[in-house]
SEZA-820836 format. One record per atom (N, C-alpha, C): residue number from 1; residue in one letter; atom name; x, y, z. Coordinates in pm, whole numbers, plus 50000, padded with zeros to 5 digits. Layout:
N
   n res atom    c1    c2    c3
 NUM   a   CA     X     Y     Z
...
//
This chain:
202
   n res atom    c1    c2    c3
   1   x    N 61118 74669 09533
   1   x   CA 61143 74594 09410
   1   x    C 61013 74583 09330
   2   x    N 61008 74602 09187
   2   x   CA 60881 74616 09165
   2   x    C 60899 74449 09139
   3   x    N 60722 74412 09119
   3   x   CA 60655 74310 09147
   3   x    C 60725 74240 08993
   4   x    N 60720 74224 08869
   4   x   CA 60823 74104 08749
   4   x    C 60966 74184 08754
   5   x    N 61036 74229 08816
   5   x   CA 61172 74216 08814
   5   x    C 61284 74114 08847
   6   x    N 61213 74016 08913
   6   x   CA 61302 73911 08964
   6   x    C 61229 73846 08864
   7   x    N 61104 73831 08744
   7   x   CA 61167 73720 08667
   7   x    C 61194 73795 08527
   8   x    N 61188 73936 08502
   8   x   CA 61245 73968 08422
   8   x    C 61389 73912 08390
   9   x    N 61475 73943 08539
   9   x   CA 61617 73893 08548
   9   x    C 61626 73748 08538
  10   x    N 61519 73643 08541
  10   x   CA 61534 73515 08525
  10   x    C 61533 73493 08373
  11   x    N 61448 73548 08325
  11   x   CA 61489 73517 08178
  11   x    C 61519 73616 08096
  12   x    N 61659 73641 08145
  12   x   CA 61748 73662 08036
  12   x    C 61902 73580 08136
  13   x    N 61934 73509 08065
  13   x   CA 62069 73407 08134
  13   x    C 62170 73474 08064
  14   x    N 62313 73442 08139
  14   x   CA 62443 73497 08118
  14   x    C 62448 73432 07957
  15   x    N 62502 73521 07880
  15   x   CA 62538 73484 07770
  15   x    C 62683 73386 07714
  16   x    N 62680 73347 07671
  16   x   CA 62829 73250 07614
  16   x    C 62897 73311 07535
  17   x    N 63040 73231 07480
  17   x   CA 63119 73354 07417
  17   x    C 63044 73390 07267
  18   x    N 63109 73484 07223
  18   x   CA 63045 73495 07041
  18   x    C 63118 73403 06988
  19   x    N 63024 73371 06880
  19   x   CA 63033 73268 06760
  19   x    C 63036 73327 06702
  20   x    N 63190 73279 06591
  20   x   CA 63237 73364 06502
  20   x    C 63195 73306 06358
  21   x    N 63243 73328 06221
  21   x   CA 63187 73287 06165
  21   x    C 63274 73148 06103
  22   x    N 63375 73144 06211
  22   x   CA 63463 73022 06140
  22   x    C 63345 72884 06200
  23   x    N 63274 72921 06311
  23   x   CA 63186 72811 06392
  23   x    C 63136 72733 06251
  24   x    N 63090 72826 06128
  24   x   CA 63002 72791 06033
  24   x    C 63104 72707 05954
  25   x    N 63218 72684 05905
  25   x   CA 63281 72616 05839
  25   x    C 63340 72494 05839
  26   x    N 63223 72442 05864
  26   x   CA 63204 72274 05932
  26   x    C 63101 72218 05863
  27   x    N 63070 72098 05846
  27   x   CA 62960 72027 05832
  27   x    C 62858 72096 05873
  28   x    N 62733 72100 05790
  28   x   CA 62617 72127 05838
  28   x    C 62539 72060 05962
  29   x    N 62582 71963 05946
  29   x   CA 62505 71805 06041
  29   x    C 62613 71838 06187
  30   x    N 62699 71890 06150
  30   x   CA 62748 71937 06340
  30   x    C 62737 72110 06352
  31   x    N 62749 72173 06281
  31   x   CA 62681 72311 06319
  31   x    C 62525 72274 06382
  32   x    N 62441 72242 06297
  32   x   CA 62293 72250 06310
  32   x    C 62252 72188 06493
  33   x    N 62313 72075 06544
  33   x   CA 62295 72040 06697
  33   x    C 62341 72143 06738
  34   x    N 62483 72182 06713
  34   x   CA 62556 72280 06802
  34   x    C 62481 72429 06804
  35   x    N 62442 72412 06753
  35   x   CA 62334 72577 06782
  35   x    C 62237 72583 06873
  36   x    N 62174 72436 06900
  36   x   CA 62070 72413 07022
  36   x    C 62126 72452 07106
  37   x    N 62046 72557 07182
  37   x   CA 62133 72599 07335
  37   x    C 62201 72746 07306
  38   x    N 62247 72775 07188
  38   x   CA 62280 72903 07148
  38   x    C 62179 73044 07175
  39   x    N 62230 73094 07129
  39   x   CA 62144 73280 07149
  39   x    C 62168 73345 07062
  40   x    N 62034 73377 07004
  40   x   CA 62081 73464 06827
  40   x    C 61944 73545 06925
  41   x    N 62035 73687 06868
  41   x   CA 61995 73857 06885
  41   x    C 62016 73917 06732
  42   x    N 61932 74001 06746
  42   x   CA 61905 74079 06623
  42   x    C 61867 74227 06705
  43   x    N 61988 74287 06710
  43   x   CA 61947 74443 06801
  43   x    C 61879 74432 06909
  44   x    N 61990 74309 06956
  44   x   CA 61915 74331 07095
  44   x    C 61779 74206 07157
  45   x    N 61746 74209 07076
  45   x   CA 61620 74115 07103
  45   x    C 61616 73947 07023
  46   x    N 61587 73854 07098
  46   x   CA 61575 73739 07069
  46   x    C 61624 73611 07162
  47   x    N 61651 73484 07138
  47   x   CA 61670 73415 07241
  47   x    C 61746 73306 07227
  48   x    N 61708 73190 07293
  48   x   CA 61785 73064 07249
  48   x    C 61782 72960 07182
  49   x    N 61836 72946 07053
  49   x   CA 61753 72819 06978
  49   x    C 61750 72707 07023
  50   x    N 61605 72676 06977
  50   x   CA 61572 72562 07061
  50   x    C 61498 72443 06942
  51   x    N 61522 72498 06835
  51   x   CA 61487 72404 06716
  51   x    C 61511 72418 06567
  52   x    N 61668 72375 06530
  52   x   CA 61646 72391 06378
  52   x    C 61640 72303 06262
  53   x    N 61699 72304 06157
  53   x   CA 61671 72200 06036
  53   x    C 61803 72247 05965
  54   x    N 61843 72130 05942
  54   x   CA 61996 72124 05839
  54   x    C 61910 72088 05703
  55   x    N 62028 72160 05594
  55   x   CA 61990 72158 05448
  55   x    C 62077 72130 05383
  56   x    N 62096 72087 05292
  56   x   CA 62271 71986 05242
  56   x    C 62232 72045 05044
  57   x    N 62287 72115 04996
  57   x   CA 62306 72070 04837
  57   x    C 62288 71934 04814
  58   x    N 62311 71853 04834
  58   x   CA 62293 71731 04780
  58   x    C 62111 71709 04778
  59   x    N 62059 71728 04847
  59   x   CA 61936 71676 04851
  59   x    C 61837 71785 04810
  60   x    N 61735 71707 04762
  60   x   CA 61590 71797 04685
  60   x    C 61550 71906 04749
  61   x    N 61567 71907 04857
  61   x   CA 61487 71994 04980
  61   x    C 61547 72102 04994
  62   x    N 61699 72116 04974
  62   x   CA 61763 72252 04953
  62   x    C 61688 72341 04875
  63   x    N 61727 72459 04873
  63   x   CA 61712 72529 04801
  63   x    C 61816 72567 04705
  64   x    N 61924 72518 04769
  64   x   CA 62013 72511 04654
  64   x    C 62104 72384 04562
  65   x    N 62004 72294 04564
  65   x   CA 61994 72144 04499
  65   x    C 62008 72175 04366
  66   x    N 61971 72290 04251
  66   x   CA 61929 72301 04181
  66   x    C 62014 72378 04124
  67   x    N 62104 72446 04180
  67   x   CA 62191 72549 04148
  67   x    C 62192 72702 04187
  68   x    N 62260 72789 04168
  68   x   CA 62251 72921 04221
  68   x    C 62124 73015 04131
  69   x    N 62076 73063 04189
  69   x   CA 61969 73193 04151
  69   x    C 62025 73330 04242
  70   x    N 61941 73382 04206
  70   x   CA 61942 73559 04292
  70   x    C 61902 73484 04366
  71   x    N 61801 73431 04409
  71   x   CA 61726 73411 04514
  71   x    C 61834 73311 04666
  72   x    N 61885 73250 04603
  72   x   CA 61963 73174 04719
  72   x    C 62097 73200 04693
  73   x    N 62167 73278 04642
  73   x   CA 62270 73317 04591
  73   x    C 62358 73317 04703
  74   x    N 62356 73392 04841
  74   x   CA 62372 73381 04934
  74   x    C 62434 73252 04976
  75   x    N 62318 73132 04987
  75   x   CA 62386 73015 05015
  75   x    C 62501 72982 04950
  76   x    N 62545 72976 04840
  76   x   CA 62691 72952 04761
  76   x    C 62810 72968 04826
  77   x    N 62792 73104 04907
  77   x   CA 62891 73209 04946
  77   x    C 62996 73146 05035
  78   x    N 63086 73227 05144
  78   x   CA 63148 73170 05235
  78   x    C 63033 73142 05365
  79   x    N 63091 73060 05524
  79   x   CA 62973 73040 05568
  79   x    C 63009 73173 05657
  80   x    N 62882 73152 05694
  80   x   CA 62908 73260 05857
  80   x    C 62798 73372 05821
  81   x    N 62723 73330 05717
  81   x   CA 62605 73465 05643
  81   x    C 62465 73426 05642
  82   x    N 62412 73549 05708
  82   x   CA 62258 73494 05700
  82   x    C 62186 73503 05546
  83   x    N 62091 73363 05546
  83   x   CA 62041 73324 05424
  83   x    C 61859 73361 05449
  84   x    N 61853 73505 05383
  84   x   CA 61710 73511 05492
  84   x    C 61586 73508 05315
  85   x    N 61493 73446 05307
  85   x   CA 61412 73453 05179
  85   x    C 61293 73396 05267
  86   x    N 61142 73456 05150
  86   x   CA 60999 73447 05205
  86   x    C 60940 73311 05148
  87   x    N 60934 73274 05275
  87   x   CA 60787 73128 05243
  87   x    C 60695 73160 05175
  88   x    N 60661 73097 05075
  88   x   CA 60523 73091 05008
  88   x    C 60465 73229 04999
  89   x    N 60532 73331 04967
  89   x   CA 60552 73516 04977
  89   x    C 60427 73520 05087
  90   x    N 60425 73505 05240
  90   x   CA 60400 73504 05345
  90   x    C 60526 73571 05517
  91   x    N 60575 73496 05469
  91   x   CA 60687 73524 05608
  91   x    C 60837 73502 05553
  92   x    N 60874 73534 05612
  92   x   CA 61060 73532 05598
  92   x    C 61096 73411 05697
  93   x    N 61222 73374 05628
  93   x   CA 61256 73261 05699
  93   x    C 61403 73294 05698
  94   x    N 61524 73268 05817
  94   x   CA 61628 73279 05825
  94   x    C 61734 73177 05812
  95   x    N 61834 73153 05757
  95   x   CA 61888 73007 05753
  95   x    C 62055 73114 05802
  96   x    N 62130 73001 05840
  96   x   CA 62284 73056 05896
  96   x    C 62373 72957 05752
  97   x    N 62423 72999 05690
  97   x   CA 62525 72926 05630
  97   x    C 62664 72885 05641
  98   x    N 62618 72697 05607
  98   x   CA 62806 72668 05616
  98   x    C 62876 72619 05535
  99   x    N 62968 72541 05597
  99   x   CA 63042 72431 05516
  99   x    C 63123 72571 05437
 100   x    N 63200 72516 05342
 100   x   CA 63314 72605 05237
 100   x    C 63242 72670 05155
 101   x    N 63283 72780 05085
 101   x   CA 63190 72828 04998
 101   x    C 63195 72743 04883
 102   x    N 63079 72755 04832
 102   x   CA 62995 72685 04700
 102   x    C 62965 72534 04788
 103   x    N 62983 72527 04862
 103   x   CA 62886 72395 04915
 103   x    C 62726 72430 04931
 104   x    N 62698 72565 04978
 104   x   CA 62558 72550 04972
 104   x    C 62485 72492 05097
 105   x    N 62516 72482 05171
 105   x   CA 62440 72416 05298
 105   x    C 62406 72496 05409
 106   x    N 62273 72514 05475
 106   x   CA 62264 72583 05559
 106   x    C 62136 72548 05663
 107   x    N 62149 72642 05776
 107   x   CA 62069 72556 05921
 107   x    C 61967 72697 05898
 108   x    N 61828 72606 05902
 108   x   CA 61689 72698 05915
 108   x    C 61664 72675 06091
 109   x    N 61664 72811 06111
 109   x   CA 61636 72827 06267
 109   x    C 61450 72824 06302
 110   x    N 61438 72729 06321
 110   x   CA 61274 72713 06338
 110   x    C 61191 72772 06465
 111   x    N 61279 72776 06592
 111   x   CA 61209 72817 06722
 111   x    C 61343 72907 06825
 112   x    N 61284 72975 06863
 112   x   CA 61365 73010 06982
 112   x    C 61263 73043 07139
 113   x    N 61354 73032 07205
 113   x   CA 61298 73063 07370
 113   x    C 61345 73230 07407
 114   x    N 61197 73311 07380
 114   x   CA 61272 73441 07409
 114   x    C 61308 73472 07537
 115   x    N 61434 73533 07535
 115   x   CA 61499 73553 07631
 115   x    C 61521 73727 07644
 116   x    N 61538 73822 07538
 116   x   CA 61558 73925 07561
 116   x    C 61430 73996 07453
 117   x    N 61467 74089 07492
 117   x   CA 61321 74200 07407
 117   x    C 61191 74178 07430
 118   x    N 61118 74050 07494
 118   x   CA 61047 74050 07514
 118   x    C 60972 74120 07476
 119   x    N 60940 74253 07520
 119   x   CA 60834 74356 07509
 119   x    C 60823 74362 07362
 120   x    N 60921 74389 07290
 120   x   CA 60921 74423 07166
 120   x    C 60869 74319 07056
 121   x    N 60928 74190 07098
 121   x   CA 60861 74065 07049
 121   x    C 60690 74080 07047
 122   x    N 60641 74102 07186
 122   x   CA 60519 74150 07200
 122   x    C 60455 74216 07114
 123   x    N 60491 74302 07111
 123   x   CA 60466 74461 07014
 123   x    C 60476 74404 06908
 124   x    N 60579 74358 06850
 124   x   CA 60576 74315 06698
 124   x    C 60451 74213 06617
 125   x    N 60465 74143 06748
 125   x   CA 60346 73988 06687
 125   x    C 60239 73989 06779
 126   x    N 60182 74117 06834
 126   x   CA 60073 74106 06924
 126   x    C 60027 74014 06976
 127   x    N 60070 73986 07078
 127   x   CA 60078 73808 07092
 127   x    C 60132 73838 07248
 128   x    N 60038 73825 07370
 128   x   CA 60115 73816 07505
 128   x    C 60177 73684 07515
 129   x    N 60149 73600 07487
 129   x   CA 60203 73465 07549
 129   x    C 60355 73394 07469
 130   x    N 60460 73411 07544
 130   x   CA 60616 73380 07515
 130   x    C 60584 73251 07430
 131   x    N 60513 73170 07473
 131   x   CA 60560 73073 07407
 131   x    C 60486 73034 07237
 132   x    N 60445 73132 07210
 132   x   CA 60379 73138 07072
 132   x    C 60445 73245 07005
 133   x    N 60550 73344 07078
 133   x   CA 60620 73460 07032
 133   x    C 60706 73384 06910
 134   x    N 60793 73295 06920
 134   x   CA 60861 73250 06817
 134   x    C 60887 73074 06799
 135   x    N 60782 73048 06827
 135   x   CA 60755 72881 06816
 135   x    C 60705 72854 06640
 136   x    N 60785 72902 06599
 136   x   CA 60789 72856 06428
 136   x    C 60885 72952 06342
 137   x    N 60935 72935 06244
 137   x   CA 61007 73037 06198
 137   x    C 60970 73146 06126
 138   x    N 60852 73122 06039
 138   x   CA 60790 73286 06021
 138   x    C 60779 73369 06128
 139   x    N 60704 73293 06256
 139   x   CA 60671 73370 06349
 139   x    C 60827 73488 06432
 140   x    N 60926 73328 06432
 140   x   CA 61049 73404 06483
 140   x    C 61147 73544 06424
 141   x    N 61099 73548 06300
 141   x   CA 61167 73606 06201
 141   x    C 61090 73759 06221
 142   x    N 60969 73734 06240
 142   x   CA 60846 73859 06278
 142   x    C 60866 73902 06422
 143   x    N 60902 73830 06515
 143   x   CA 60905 73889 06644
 143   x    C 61051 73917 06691
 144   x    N 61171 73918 06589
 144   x   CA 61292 73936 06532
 144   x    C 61360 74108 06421
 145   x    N 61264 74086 06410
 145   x   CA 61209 74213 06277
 145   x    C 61315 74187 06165
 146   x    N 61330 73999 06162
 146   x   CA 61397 74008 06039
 146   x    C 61351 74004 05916
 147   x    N 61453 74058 05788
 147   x   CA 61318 74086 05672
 147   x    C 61469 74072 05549
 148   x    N 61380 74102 05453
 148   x   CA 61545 74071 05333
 148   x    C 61644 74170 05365
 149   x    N 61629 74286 05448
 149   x   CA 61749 74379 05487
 149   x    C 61838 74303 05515
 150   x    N 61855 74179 05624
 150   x   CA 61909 74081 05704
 150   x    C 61991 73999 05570
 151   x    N 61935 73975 05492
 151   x   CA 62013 73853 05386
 151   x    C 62129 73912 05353
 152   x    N 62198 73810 05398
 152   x   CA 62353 73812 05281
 152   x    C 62438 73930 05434
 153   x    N 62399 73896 05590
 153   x   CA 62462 74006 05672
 153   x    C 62535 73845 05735
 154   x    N 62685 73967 05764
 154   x   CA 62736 73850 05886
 154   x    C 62688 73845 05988
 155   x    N 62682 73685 06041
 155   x   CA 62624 73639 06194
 155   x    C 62705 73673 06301
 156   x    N 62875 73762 06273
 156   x   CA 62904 73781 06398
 156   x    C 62926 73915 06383
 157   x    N 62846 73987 06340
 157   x   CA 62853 74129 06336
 157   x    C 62735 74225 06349
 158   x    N 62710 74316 06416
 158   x   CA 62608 74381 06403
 158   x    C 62489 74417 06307
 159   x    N 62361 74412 06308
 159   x   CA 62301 74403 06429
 159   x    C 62289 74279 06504
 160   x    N 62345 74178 06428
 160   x   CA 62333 74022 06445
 160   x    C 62450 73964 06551
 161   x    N 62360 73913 06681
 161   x   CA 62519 73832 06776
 161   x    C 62435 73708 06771
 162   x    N 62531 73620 06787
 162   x   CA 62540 73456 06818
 162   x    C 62599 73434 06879
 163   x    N 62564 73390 07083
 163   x   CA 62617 73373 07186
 163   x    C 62647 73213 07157
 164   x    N 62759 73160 07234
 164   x   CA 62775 72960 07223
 164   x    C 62643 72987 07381
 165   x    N 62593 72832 07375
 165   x   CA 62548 72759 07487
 165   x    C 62666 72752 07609
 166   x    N 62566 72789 07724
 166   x   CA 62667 72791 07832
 166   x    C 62658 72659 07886
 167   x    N 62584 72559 07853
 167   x   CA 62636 72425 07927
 167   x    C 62613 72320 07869
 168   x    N 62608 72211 07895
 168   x   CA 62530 72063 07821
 168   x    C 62430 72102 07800
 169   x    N 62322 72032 07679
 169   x   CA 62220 72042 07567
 169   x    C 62179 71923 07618
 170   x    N 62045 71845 07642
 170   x   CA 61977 71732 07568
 170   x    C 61913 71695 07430
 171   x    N 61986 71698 07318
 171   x   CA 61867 71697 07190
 171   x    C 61828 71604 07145
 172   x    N 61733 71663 07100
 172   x   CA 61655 71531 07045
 172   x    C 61689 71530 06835
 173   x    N 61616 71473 06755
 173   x   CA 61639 71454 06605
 173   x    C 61555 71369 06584
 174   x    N 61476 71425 06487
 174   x   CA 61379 71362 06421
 174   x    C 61353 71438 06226
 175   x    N 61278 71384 06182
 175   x   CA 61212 71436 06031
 175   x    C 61158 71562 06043
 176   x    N 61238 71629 05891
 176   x   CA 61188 71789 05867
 176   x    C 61058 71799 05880
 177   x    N 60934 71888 05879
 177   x   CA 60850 71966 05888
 177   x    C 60826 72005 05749
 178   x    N 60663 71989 05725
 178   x   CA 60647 72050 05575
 178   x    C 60750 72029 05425
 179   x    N 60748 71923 05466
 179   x   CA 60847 71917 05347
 179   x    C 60778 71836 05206
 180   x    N 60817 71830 05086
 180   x   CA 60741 71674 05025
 180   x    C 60847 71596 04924
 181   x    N 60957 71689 04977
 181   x   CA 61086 71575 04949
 181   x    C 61205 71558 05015
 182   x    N 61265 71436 04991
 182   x   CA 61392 71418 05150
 182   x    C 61319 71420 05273
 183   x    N 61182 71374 05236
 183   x   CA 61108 71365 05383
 183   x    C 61153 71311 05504
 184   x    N 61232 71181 05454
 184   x   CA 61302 71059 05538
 184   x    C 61401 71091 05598
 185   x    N 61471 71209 05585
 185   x   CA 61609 71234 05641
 185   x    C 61599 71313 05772
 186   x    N 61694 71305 05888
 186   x   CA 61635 71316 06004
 186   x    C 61708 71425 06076
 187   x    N 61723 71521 05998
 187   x   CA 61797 71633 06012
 187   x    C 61736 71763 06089
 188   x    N 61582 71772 06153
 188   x   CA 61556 71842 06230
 188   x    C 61595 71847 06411
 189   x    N 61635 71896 06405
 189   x   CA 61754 71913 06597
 189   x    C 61611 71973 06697
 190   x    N 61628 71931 06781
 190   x   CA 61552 72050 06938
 190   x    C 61635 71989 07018
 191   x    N 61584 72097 07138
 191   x   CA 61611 72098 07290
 191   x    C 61502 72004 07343
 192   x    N 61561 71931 07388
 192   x   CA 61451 71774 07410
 192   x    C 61391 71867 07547
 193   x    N 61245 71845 07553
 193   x   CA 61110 71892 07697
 193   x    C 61072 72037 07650
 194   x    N 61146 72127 07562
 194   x   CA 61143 72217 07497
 194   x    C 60973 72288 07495
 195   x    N 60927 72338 07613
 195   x   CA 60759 72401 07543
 195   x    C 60782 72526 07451
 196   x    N 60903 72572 07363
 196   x   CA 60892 72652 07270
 196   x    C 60886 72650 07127
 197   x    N 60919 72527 07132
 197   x   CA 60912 72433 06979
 197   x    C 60794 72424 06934
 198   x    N 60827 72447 06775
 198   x   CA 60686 72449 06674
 198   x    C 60639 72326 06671
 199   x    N 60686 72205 06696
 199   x   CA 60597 72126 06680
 199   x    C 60674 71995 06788
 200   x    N 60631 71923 06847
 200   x   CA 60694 71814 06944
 200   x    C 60740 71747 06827
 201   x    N 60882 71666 06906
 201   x   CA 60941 71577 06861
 201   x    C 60852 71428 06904
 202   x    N 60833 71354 06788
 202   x   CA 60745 71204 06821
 202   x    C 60841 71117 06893
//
């Protein structure tokens, strides 16, 4: 047996069923927990979210508070579609969209625990150590190889799967990250003890 094969096989866990895209046509505020514990792959490679952020039309912090552009156009749509656009023209960021179409609401996936591709994660973000591979969402999106190709693709269709969580979750909820409006609202989710998360929950 060669010498990391038994924990190669440890981390990667049995997968749960696919999440289709009706999962998305719910409240944002119960999609966004229910994804903790999930498994988003992108060809293969990626892992289990372990930290995201709900976004509501109603509030400043959306991106689509303001109304439709090219740019978030996407969000409007039906849910079940990835909403992928660049931070501060730096990194890409991925959001899953829900609720009915023209609601506009969608979950920014901030961290995952890689579980598959590993190597490639590696390779992508030169970076040996797992737990800095996708402990923020630029980073995840880069060790993902997601990029605007990804925007406006369904989440239950190729190259993109979304496994459910195979058992009970502990989460935690606390205040968005970087934000400088709707600061107060407490819509960021993790996997409570989580060492893959961008930033501890207080």
């Amino acid at each position: 047996m060669a010498p990391n094969s038994k924990r190669a096989g440890a981390i990667s866990p049995a997968l749960g069923k696919p999440l289709k895209r009706a999962f998305f046509a719910r409240s944002v505020h119960e999609v966004a927990p229910d994804l903790i514990g999930a498994t988003l792959l992108v060809d293969g490679v990626g892992g289990i979210i372990v930290e995201v952020e709900a976004y509501h039309h109603t509030e400043p912090a959306a991106h689509s508070f303001r109304g439709p552009t090219p740019r978030n156009q996407v969000m409007f749509g039906p849910p079940g579609f990835a909403y992928v656009y660049r931070s501060y023209g730096i990194h890409w960021c991925v959001n899953f969209v829900c609720e009915k179409e023209g609601s506009a609401s969608a979950v920014l996936i901030r961290a995952l625990q890689p579980t598959h591709g590993i190597a490639a994660m590696r390779r992508r973000r030169g970076l040996p150590d797992e737990h800095a591979l996708c402990s923020g969402p630029g980073k995840l999106t880069e060790a993902l190889g997601i990029t605007h190709r990804h925007n406006g693709l369904a989440l239950d269709s190729p190259p993109i799967a979304l496994r459910a969580r195979t058992g009970k979750v502990d989460i935690v909820s606390g205040v968005r990250i970087g934000l400088t409006k709707a600061v107060e609202l407490p819509w960021r989710y993790g996997l409570k003890g989580s060492r893959f998360l961008s930033k501890p929950f207080s």
